[in-house]
C-alpha atoms as an extended CHARMM CRD file, in Angstrom:
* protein
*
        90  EXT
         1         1  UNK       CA            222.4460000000      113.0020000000      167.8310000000  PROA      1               0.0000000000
         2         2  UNK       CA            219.2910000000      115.5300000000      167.7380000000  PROA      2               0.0000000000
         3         3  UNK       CA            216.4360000000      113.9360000000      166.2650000000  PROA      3               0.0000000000
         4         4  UNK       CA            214.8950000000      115.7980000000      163.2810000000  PROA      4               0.0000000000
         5         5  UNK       CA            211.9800000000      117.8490000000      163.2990000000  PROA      5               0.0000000000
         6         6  UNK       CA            208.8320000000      116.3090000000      161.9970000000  PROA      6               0.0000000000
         7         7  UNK       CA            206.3290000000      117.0970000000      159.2900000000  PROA      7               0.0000000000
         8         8  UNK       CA            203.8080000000      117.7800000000      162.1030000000  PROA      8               0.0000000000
         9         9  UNK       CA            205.8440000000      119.8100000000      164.2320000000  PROA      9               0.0000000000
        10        10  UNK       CA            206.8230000000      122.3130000000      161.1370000000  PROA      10              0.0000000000
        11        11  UNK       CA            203.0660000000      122.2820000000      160.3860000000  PROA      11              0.0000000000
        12        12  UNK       CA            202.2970000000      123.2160000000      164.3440000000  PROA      12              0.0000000000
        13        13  UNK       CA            204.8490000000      125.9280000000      164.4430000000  PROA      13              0.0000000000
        14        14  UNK       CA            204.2010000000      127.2660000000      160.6560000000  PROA      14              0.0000000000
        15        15  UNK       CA            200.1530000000      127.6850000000      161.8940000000  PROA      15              0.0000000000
        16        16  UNK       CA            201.0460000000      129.7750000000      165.0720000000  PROA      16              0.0000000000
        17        17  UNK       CA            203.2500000000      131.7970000000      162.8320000000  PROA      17              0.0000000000
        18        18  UNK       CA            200.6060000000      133.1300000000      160.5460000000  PROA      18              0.0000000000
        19        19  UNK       CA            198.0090000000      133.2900000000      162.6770000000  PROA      19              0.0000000000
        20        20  UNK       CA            200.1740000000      135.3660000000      165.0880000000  PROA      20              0.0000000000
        21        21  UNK       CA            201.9130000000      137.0710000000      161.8300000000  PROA      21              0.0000000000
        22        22  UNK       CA            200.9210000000      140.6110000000      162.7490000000  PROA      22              0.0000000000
        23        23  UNK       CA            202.6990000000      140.7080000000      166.2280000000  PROA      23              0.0000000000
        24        24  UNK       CA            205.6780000000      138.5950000000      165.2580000000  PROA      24              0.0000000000
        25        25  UNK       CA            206.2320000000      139.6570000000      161.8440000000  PROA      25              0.0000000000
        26        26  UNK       CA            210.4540000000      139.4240000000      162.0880000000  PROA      26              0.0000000000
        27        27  UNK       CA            209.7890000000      135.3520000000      163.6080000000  PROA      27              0.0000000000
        28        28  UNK       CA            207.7210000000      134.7710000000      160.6450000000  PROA      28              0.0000000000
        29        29  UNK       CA            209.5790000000      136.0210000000      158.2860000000  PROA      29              0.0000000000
        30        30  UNK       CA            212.5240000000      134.3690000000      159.4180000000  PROA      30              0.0000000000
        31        31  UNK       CA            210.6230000000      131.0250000000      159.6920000000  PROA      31              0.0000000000
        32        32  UNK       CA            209.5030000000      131.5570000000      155.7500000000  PROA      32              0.0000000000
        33        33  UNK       CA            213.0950000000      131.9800000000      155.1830000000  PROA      33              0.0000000000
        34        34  UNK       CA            214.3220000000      128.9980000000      156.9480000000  PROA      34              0.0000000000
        35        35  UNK       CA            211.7910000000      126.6520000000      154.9740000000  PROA      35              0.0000000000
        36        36  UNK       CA            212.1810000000      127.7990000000      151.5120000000  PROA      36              0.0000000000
        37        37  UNK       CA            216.0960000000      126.7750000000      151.9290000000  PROA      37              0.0000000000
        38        38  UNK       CA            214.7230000000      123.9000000000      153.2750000000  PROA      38              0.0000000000
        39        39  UNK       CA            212.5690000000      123.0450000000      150.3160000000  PROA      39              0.0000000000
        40        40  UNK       CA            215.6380000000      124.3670000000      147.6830000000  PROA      40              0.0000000000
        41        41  UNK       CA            217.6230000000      121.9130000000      149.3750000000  PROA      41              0.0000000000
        42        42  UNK       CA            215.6050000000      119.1850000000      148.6190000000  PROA      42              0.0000000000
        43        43  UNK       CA            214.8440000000      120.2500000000      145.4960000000  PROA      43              0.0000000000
        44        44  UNK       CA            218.5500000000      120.8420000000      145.1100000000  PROA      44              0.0000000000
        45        45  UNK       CA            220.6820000000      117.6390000000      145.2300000000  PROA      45              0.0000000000
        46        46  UNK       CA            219.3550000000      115.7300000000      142.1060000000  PROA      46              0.0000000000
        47        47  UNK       CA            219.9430000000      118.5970000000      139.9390000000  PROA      47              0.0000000000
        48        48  UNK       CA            223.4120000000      119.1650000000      141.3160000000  PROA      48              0.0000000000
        49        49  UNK       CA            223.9460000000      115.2670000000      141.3690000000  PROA      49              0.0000000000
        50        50  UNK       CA            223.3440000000      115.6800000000      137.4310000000  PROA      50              0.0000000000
        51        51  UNK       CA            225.0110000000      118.6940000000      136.5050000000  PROA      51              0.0000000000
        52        52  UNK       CA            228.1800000000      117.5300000000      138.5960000000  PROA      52              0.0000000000
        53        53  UNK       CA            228.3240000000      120.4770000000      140.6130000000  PROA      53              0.0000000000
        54        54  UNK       CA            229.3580000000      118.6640000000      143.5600000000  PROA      54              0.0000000000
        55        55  UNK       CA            230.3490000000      122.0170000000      145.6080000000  PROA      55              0.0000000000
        56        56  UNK       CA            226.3830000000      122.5610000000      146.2100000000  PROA      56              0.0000000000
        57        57  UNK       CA            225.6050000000      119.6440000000      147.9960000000  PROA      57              0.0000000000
        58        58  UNK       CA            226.9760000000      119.9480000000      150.8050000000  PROA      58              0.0000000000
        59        59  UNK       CA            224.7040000000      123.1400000000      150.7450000000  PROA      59              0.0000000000
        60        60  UNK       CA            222.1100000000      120.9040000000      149.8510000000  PROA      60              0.0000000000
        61        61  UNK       CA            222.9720000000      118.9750000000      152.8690000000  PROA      61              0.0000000000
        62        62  UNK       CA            223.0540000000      121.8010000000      155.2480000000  PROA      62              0.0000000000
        63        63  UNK       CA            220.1110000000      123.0510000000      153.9050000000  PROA      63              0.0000000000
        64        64  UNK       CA            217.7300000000      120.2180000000      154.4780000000  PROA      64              0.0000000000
        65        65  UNK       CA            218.8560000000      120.7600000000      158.3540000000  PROA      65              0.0000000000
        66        66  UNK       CA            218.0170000000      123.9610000000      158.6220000000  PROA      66              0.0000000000
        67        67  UNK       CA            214.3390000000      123.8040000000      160.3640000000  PROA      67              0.0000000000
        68        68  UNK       CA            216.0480000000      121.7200000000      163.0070000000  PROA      68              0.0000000000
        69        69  UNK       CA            218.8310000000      123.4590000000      163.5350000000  PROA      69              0.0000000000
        70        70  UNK       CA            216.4840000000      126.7750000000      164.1340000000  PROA      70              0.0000000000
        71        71  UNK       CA            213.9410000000      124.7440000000      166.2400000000  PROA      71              0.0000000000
        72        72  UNK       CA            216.4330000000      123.4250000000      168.3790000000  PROA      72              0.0000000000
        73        73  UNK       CA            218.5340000000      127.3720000000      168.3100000000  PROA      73              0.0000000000
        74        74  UNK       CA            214.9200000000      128.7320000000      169.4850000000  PROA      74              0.0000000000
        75        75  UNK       CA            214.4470000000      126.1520000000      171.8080000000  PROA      75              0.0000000000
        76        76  UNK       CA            217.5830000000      126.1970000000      173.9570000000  PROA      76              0.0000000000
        77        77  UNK       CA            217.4210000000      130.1750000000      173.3650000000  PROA      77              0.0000000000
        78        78  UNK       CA            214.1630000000      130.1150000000      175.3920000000  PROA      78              0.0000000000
        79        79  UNK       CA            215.1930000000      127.9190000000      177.5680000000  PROA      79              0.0000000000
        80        80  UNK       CA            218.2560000000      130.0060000000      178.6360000000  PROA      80              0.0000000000
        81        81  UNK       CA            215.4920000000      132.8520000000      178.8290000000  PROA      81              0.0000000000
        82        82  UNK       CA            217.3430000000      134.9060000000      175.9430000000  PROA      82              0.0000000000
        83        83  UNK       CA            213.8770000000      135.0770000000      174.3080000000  PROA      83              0.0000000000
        84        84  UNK       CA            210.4140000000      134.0220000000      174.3450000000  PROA      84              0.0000000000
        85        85  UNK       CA            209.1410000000      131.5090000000      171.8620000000  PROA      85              0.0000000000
        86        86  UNK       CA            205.3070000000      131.5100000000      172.1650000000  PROA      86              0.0000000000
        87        87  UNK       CA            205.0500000000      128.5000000000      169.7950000000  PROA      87              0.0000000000
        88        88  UNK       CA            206.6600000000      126.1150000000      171.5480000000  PROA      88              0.0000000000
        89        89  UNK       CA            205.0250000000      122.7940000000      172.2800000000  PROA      89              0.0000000000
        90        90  UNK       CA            203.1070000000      122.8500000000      176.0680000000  PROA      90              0.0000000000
């Protein structure tokens, strides 16, 4: 099993992000994208849990694993040397 990403490590990658936003604009979009799904996911389960709309948590679900999922993508992507990922831990 893949261990989660922490708190910390989102807050490391989300600072390199912005303050390399203006050569890696695409990345940080991207990453802005992946975290606000992340945070409606969250967000999302209690209301659907209430409502009985049962088909959105499992996109609930999915959506709270999103930032690991992409870490790990971006990760074994470098890795592989398919790209270059500039924030990754030393």
């Amino acid at each position: 099993m893949v261990s989660p990403v922490s708190l910390n490590e989102l807050q490391r990658i989300k600072k390199w992000h912005v303050a390399n936003k203006a050569g890696h604009r695409v990345e940080y979009e991207l990453l802005d994208l992946v975290l606000t799904l992340w945070l409606m996911g969250w967000v999302g389960w209690i209301p659907s849990l209430v409502l009985h709309t049962v088909w959105a948590l499992p996109l609930c679900a999915l959506a709270m694993g999103l930032p690991t999922a992409y870490v790990r993508m971006r990760t074994n992507a470098h890795h592989a040397r398919q790209l270059r990922c500039d924030w990754l831990a030393p």
